[in-house]
mmCIF file as Biopython writes it, N, C-alpha, C and O atoms, coordinates in Angstrom:
data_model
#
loop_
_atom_site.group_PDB
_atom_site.id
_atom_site.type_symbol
_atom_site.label_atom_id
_atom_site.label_alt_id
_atom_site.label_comp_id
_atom_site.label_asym_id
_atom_site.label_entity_id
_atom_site.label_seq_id
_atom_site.pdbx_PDB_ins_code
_atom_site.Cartn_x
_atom_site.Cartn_y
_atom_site.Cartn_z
_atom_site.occupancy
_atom_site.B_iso_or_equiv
_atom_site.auth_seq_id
_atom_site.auth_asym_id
_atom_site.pdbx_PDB_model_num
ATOM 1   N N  . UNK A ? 1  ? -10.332 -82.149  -38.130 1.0 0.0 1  A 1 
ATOM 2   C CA . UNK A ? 1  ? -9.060  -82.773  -37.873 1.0 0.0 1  A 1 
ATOM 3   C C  . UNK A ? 1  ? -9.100  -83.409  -36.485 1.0 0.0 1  A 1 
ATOM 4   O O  . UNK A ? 1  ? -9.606  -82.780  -35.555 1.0 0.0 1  A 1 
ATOM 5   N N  . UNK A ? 2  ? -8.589  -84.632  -36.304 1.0 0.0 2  A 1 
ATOM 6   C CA . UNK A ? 2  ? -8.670  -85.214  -35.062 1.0 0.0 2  A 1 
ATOM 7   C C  . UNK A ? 2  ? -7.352  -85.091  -34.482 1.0 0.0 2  A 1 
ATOM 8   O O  . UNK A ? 2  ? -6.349  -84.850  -35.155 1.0 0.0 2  A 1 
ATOM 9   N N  . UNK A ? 3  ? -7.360  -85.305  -32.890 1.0 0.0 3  A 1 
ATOM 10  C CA . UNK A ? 3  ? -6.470  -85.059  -32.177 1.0 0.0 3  A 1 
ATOM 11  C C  . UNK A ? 3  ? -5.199  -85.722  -32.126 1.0 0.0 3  A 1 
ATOM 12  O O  . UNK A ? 3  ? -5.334  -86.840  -32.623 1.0 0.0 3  A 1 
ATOM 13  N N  . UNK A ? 4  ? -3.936  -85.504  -31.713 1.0 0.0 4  A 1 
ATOM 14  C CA . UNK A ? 4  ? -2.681  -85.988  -32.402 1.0 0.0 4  A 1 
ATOM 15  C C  . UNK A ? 4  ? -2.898  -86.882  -31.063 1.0 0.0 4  A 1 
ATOM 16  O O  . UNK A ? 4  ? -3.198  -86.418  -29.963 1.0 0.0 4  A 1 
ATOM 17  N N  . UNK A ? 5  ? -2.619  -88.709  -31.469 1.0 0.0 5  A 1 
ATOM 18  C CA . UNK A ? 5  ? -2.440  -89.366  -30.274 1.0 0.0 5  A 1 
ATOM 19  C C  . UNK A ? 5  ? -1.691  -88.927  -29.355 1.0 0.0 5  A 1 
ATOM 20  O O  . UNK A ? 5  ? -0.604  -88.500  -29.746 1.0 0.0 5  A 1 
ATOM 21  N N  . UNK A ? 6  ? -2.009  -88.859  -27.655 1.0 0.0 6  A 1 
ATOM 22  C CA . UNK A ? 6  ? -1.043  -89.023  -26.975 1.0 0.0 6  A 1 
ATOM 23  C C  . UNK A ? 6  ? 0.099   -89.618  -26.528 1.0 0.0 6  A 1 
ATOM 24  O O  . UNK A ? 6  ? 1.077   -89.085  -26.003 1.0 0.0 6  A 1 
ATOM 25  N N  . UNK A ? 7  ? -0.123  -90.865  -26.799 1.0 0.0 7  A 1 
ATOM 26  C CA . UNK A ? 7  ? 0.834   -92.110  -26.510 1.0 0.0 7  A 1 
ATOM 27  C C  . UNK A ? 7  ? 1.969   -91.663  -27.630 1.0 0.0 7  A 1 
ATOM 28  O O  . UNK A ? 7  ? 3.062   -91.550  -27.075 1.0 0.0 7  A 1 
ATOM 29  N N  . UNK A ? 8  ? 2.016   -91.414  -28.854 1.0 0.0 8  A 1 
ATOM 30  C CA . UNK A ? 8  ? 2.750   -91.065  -29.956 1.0 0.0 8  A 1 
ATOM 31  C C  . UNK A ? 8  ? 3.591   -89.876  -29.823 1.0 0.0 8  A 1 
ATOM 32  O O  . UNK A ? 8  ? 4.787   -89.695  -30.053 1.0 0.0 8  A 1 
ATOM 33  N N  . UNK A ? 9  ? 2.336   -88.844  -29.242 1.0 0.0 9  A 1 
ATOM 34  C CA . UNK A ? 9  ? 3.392   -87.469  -28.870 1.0 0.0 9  A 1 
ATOM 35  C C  . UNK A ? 9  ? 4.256   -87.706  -27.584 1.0 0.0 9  A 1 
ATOM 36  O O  . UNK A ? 9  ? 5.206   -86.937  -27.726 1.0 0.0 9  A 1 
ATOM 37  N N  . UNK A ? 10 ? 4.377   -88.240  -26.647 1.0 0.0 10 A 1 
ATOM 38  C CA . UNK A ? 10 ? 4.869   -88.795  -25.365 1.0 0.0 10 A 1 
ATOM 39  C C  . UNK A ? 10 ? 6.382   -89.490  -25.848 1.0 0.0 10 A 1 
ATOM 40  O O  . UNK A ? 10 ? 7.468   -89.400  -25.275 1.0 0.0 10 A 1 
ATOM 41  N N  . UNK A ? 11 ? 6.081   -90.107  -26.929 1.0 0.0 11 A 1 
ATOM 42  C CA . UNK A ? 11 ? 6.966   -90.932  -27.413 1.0 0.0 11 A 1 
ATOM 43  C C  . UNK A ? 11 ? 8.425   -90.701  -28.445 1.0 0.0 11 A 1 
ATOM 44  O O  . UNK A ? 11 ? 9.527   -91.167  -28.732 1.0 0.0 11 A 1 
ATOM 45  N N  . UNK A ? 12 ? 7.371   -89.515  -28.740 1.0 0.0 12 A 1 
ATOM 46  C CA . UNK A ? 12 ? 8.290   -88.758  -29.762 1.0 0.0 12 A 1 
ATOM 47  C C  . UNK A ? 12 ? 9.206   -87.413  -28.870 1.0 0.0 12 A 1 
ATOM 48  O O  . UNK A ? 12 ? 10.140  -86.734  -29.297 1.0 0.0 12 A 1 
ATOM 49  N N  . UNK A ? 13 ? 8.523   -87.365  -27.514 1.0 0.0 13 A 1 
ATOM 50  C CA . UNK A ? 13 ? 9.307   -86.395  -26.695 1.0 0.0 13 A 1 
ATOM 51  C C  . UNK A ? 13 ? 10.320  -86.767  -26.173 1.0 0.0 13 A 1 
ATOM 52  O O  . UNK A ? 13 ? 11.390  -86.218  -25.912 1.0 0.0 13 A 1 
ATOM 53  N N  . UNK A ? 14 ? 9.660   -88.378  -25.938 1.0 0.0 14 A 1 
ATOM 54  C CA . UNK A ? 14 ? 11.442  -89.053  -25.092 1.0 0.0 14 A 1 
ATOM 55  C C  . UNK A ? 14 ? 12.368  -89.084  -25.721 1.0 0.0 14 A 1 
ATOM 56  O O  . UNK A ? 14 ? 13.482  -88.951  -25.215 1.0 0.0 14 A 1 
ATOM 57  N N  . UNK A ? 15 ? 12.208  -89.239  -26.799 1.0 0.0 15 A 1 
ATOM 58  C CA . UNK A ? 15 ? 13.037  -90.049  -28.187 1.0 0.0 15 A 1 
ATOM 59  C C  . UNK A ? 15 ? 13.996  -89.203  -27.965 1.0 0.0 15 A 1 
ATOM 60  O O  . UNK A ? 15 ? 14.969  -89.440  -27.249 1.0 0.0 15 A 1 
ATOM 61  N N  . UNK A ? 16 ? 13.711  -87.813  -28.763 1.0 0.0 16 A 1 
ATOM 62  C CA . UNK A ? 16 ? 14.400  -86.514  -29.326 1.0 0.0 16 A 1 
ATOM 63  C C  . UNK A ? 16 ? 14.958  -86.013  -28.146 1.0 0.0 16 A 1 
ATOM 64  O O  . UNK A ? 16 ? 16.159  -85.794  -28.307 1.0 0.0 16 A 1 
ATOM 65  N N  . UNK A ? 17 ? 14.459  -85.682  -26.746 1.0 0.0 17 A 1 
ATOM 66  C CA . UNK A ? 17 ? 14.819  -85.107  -26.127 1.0 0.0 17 A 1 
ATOM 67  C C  . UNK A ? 17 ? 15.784  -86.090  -25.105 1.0 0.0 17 A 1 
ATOM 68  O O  . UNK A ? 17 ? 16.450  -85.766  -24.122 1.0 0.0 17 A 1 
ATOM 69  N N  . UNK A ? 18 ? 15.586  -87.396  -25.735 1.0 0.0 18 A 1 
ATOM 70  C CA . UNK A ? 18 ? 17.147  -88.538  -24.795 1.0 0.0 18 A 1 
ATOM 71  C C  . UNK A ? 18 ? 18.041  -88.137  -25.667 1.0 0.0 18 A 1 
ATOM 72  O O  . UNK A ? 18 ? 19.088  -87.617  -25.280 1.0 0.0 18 A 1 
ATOM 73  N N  . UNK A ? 19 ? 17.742  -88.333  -27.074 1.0 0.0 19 A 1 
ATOM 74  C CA . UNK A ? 19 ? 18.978  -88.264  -27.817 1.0 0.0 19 A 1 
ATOM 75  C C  . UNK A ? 19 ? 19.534  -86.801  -28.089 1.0 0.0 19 A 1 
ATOM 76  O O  . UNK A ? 19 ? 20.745  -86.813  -28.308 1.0 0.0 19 A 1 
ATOM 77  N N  . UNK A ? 20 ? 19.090  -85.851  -28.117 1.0 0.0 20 A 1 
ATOM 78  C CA . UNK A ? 20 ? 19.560  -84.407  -28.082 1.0 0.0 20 A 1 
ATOM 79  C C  . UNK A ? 20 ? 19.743  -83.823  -26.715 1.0 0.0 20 A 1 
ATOM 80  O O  . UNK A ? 20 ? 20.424  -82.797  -26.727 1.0 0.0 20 A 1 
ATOM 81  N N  . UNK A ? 21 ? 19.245  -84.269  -25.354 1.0 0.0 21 A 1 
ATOM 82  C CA . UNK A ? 21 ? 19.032  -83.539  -24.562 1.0 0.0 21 A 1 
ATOM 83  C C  . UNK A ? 21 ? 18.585  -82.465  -24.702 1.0 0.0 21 A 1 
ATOM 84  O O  . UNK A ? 21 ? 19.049  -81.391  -24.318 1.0 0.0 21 A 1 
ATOM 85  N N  . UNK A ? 22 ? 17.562  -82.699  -25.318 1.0 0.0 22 A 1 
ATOM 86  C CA . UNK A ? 22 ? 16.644  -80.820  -25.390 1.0 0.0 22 A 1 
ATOM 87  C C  . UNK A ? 22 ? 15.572  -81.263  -24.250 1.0 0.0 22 A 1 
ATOM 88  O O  . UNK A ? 22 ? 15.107  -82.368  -23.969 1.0 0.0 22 A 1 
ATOM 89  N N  . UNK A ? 23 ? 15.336  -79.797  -23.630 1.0 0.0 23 A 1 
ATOM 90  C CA . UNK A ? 23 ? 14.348  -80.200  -22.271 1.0 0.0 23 A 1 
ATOM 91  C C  . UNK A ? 23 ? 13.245  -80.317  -23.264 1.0 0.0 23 A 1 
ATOM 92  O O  . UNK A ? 23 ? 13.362  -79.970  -24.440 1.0 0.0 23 A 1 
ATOM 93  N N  . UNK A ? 24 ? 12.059  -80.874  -22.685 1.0 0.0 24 A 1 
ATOM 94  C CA . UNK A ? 24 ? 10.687  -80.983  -22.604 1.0 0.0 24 A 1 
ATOM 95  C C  . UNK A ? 24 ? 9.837   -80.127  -23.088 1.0 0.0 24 A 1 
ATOM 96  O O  . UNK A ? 24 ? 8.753   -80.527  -23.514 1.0 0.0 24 A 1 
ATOM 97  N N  . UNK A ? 25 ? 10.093  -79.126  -23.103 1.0 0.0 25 A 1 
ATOM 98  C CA . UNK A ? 25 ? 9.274   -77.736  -23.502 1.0 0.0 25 A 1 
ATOM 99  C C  . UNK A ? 25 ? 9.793   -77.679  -24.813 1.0 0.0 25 A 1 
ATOM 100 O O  . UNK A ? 25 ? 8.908   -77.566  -25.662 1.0 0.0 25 A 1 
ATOM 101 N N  . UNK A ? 26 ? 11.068  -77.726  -25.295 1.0 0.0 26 A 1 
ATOM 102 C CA . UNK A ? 26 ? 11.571  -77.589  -26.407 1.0 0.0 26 A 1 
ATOM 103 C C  . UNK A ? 26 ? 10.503  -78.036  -27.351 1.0 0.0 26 A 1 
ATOM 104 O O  . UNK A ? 26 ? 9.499   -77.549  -27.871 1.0 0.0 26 A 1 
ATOM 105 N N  . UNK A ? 27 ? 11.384  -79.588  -27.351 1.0 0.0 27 A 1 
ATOM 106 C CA . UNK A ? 27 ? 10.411  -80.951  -27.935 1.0 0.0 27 A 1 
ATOM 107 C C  . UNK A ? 27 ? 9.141   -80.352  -28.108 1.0 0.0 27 A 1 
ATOM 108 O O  . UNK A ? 27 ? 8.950   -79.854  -29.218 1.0 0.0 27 A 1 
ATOM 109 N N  . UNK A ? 28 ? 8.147   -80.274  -27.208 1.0 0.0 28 A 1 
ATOM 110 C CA . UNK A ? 28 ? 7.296   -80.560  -27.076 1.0 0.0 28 A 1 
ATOM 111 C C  . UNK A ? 28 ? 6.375   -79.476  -27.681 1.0 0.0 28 A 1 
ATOM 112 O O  . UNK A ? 28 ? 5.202   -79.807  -27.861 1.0 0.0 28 A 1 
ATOM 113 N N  . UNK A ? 29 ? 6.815   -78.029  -28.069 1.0 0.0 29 A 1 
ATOM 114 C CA . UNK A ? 29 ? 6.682   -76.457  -28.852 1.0 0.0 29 A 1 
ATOM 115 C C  . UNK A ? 29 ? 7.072   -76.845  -29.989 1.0 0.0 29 A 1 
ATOM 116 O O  . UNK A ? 29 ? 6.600   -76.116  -30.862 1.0 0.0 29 A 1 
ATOM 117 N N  . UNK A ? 30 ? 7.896   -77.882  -30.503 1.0 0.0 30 A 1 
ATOM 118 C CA . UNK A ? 30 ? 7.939   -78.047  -31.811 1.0 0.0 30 A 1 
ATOM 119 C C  . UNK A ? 30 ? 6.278   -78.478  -32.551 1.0 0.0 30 A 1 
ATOM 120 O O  . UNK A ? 30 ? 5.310   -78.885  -31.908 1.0 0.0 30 A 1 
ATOM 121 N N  . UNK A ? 31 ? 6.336   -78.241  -34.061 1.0 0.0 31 A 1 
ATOM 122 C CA . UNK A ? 31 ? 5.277   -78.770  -34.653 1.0 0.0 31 A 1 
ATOM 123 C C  . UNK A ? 31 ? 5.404   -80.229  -34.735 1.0 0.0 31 A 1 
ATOM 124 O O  . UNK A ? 31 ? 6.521   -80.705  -34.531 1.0 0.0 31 A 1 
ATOM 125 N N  . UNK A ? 32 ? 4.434   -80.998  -35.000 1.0 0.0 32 A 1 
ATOM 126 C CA . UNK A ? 32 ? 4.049   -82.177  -34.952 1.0 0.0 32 A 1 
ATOM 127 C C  . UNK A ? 32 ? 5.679   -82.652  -36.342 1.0 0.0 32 A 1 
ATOM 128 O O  . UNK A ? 32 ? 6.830   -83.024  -36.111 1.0 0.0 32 A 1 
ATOM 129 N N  . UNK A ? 33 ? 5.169   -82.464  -37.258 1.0 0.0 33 A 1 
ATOM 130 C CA . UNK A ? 33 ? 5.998   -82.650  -38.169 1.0 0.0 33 A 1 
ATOM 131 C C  . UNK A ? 33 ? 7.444   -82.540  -38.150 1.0 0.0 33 A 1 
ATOM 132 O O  . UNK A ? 33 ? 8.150   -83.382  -38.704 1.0 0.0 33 A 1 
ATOM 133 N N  . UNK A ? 34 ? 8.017   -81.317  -37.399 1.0 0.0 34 A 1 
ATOM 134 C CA . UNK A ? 34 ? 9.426   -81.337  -37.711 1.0 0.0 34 A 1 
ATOM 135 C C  . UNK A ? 34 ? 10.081  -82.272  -35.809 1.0 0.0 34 A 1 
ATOM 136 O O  . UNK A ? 34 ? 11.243  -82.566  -35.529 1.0 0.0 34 A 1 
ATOM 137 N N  . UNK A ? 35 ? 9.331   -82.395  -35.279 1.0 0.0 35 A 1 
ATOM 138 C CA . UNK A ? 35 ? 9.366   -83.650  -34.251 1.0 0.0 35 A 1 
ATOM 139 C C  . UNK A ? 35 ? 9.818   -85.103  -34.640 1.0 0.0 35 A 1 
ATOM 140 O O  . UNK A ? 35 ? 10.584  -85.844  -34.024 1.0 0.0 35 A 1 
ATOM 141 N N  . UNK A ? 36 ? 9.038   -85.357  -36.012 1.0 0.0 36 A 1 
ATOM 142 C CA . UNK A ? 36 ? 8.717   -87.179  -36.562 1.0 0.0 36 A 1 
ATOM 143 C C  . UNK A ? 36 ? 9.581   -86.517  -37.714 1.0 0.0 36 A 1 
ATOM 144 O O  . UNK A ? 36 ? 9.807   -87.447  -38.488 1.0 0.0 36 A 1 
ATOM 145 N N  . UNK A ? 37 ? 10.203  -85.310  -38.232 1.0 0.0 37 A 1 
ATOM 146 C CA . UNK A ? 37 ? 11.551  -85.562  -38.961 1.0 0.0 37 A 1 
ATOM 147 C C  . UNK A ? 37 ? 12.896  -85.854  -38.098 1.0 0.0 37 A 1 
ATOM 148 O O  . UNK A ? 37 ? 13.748  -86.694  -38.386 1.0 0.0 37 A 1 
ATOM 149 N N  . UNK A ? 38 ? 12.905  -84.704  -36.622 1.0 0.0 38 A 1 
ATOM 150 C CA . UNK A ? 38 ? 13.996  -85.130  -35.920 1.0 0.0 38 A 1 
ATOM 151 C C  . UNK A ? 38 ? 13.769  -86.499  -35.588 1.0 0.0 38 A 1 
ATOM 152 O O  . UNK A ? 38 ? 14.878  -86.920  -35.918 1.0 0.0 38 A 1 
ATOM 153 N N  . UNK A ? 39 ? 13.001  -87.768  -35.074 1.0 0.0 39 A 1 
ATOM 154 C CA . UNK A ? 39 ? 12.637  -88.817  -34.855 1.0 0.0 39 A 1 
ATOM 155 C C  . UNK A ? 39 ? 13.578  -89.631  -35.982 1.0 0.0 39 A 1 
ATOM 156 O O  . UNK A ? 39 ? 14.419  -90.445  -35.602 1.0 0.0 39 A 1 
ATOM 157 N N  . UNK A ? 40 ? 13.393  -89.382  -37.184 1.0 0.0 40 A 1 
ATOM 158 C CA . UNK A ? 40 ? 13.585  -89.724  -38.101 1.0 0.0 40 A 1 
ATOM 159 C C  . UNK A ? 40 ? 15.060  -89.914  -37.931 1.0 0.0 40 A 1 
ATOM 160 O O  . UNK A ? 40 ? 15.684  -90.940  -37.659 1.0 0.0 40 A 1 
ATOM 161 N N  . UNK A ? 41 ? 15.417  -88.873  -38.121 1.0 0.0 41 A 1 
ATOM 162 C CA . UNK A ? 41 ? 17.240  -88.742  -38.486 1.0 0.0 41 A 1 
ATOM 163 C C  . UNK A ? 41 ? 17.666  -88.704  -37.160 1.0 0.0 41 A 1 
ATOM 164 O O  . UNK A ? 41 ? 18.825  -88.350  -37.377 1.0 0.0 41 A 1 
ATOM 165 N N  . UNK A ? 42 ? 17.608  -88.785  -36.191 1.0 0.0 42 A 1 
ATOM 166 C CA . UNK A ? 42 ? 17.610  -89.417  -35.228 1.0 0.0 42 A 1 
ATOM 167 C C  . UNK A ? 42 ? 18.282  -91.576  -35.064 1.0 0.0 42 A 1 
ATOM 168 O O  . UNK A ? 42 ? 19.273  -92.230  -34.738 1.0 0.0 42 A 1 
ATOM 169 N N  . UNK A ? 43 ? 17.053  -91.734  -35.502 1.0 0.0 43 A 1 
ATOM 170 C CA . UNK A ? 43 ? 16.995  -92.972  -35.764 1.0 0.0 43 A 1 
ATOM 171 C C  . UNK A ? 43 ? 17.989  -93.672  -37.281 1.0 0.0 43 A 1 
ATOM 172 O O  . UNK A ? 43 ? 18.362  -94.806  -37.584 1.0 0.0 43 A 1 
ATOM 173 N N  . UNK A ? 44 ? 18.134  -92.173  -37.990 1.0 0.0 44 A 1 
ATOM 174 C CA . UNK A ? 44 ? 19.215  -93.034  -39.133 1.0 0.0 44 A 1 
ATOM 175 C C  . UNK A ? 44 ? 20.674  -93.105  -38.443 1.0 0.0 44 A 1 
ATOM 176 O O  . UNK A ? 44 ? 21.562  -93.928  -38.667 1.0 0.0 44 A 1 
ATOM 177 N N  . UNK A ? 45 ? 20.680  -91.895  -37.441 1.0 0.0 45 A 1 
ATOM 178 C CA . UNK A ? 45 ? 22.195  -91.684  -36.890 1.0 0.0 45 A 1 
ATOM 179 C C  . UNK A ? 45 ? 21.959  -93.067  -36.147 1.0 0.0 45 A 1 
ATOM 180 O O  . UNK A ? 45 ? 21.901  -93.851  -37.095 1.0 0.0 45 A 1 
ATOM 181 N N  . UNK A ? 46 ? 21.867  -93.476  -35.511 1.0 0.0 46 A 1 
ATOM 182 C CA . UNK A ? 46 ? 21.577  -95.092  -34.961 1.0 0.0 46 A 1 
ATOM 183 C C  . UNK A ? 46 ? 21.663  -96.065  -35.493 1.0 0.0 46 A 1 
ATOM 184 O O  . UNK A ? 46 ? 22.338  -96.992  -35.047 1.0 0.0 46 A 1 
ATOM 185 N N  . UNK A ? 47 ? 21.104  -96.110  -36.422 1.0 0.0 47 A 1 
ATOM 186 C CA . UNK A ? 47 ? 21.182  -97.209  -37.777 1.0 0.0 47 A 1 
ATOM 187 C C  . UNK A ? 47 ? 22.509  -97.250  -38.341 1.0 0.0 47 A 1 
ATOM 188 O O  . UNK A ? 47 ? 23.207  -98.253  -38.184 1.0 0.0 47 A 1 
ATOM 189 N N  . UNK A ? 48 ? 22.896  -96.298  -38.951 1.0 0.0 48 A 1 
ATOM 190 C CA . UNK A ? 48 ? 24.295  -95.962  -39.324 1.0 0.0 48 A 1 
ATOM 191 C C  . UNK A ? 48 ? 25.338  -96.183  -38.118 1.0 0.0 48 A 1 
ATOM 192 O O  . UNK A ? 48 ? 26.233  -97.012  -38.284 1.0 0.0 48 A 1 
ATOM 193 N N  . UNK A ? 49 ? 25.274  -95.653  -37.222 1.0 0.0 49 A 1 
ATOM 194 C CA . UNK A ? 49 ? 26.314  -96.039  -36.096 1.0 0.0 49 A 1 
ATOM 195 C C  . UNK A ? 49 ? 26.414  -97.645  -35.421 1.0 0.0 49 A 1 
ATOM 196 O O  . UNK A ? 49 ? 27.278  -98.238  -34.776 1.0 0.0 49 A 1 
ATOM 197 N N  . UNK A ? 50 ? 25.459  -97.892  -35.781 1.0 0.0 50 A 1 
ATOM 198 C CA . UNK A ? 50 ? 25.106  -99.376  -35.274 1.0 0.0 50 A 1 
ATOM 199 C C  . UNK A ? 50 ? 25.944  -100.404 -36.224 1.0 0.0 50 A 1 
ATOM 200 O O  . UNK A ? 50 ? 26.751  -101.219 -35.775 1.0 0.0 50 A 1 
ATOM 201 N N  . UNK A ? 51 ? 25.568  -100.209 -37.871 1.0 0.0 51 A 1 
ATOM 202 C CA . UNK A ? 51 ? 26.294  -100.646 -38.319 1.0 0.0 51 A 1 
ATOM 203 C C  . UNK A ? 51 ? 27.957  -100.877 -38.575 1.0 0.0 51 A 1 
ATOM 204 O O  . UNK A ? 51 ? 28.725  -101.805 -38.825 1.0 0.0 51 A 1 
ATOM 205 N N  . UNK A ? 52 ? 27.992  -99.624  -38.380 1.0 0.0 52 A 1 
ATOM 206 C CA . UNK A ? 52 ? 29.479  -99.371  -38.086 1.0 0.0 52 A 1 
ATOM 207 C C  . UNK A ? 52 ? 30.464  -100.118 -36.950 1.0 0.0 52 A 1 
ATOM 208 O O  . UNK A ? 52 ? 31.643  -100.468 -36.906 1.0 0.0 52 A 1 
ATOM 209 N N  . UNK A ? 53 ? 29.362  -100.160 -36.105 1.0 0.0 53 A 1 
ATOM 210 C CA . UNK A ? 53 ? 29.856  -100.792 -34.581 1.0 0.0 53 A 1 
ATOM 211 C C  . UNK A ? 53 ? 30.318  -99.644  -33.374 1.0 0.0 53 A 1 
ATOM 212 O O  . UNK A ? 53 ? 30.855  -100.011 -32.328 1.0 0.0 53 A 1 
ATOM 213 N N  . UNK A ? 54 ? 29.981  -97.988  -33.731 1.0 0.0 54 A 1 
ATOM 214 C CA . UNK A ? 54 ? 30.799  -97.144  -32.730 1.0 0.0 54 A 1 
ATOM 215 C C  . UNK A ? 54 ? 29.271  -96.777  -31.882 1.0 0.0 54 A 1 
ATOM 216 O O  . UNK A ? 54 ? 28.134  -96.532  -32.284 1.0 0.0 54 A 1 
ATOM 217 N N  . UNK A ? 55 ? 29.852  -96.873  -30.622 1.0 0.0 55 A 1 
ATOM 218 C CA . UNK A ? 55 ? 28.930  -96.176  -29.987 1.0 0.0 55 A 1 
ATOM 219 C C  . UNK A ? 55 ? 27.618  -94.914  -30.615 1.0 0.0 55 A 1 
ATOM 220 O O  . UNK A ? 55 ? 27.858  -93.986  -31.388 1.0 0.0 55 A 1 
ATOM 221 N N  . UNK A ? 56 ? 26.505  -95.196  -30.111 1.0 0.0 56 A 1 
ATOM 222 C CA . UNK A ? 56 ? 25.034  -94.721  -30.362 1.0 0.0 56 A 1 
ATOM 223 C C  . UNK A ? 56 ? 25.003  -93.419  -29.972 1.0 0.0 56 A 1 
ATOM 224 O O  . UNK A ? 56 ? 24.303  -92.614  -30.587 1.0 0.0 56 A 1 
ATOM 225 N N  . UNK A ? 57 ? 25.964  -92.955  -28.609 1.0 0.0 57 A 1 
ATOM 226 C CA . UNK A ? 57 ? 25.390  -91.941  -27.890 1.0 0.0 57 A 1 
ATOM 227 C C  . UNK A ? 57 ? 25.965  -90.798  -29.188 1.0 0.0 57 A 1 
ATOM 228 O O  . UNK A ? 57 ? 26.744  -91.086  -30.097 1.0 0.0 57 A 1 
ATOM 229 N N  . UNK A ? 58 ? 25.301  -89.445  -28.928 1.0 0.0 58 A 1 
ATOM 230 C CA . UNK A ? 58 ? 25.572  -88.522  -29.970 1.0 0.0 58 A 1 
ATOM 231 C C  . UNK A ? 58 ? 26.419  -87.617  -28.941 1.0 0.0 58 A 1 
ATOM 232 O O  . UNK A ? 58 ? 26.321  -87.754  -27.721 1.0 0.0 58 A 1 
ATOM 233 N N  . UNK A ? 59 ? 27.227  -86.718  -29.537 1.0 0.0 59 A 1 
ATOM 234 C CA . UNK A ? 59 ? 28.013  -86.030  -28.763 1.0 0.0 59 A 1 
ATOM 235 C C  . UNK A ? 59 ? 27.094  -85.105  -28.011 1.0 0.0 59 A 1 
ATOM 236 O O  . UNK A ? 59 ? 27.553  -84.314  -27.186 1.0 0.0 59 A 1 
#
């Protein structure tokens, strides 16, 4: 098995941990996978709010 890019895991820490405010350690102790699901739904709450027109930030 090869190594999980860095640039990707870096990316996926900012993401989750701007939009949740979870510190760094959190994020970053998660498994690879349930990271790029929060990423995920993350990014639908955005999509969906966007369309709507109400502010992005999450409570």
């Amino acid at each position: 098995m090869g190594s999980y890019p860095l640039d990707q895991l870096y990316e996926e820490i900012a993401f989750v941990a701007y939009h949740f405010n979870w510190n760094h350690d959190t994020v970053l102790n998660m498994p690879h996978w349930e990271r790029q699901r929060w990423c995920e739904e993350i990014s639908r709450i955005n999509e969906r709010m966007n369309e709507d027109g109400t502010d992005v930030n999450l409570p």
